[in-house]
C-alpha positions in Angstrom: 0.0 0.0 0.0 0.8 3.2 -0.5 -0.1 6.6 1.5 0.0 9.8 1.6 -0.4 12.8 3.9 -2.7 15.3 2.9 -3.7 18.6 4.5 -6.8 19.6 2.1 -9.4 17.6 4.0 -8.8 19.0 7.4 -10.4 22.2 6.9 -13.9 20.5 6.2 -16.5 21.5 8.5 -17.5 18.0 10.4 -12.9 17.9 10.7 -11.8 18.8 14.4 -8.4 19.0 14.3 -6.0 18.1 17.8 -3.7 20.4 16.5 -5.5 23.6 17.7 -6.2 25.6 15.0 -3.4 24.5 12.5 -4.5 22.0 10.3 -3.6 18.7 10.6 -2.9 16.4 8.0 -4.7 13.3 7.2 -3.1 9.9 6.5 -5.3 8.3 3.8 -4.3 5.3 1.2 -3.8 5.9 -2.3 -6.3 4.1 -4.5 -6.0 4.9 -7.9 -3.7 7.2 -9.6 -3.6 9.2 -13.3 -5.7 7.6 -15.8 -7.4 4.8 -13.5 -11.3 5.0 -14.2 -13.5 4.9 -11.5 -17.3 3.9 -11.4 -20.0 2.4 -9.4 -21.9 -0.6 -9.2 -25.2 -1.3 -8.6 -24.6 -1.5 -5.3 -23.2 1.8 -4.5 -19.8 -0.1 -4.5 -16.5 2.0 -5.9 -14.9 0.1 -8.6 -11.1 0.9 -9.7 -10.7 -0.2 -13.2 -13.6 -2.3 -12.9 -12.0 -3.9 -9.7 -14.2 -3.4 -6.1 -12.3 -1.1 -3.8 -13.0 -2.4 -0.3 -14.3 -0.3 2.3 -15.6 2.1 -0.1 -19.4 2.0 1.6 -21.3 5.3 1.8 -22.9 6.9 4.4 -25.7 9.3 4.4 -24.9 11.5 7.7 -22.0 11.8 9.9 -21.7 11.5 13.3 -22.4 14.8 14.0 -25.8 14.9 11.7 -24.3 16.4 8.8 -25.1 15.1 5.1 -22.4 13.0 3.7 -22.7 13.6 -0.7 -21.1 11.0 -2.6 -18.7 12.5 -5.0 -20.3 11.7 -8.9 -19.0 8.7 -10.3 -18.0 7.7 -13.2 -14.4 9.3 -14.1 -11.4 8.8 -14.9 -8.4 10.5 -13.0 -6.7 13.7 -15.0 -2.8 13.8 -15.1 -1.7 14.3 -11.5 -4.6 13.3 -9.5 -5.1 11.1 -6.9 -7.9 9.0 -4.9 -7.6 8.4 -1.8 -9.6 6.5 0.9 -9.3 5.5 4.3 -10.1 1.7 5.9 -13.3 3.5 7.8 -16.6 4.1 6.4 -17.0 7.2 8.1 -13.3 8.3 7.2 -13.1 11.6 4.9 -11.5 10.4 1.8 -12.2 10.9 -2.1 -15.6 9.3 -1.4 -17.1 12.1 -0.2 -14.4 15.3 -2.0 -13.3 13.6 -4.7 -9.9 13.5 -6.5 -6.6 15.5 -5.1 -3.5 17.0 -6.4 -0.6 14.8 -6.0 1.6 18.0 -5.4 -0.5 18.5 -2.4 0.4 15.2 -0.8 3.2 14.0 1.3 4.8 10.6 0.6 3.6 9.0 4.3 5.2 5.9 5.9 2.4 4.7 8.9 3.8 4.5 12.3 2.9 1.3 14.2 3.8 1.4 17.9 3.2 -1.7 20.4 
């Protein structure tokens, strides 16, 4: 897998951020890249070149009661863009805000700590 950092998402309205009032950047996984096509099934499942991207299940309302809008579907990914998603339903990834800049990522390494 690969992942990147990205600091975009954090000033959504439903985001609190632990960093005060600097934005803190999101760790998300990158899907699909330039030039991969993205669609739905009939299902509401997201496909990546006709491939089903797990966790990719939408939900209607966050937790705090706001409406959650799928981002339209189908498309396929202009030079330089990204999708990412997150392993949570109710993570804020490209589900919900569609494609990012890959200039306005970080290359991201997870940390795991026992």
């Amino acid at each position: 897998n690969h992942f990147a950092a990205y600091e975009q998402y954090s000033g959504y309205p439903t985001q609190r951020s632990a960093w005060g009032s600097r934005a803190a950047p999101l760790l998300k996984s990158i899907a699909a890249a330039e030039g991969d096509c993205l669609a739905r099934d009939g299902s509401g499942v997201i496909l990546v070149n006709g491939k089903p991207l797990a966790s990719s299940d939408i939900i209607s309302r966050d937790r705090a009661g706001n409406d959650m809008i799928a981002y339209p579907l189908p498309l396929k990914l202009a030079e330089g863009q990204l999708w990412l998603t997150s392993e949570s339903v109710r993570g804020f990834d490209s589900r919900y805000l569609g494609p990012v800049r890959a200039a306005a990522c970080r290359k991201a390494v997870p940390l795991i700590v026992f």
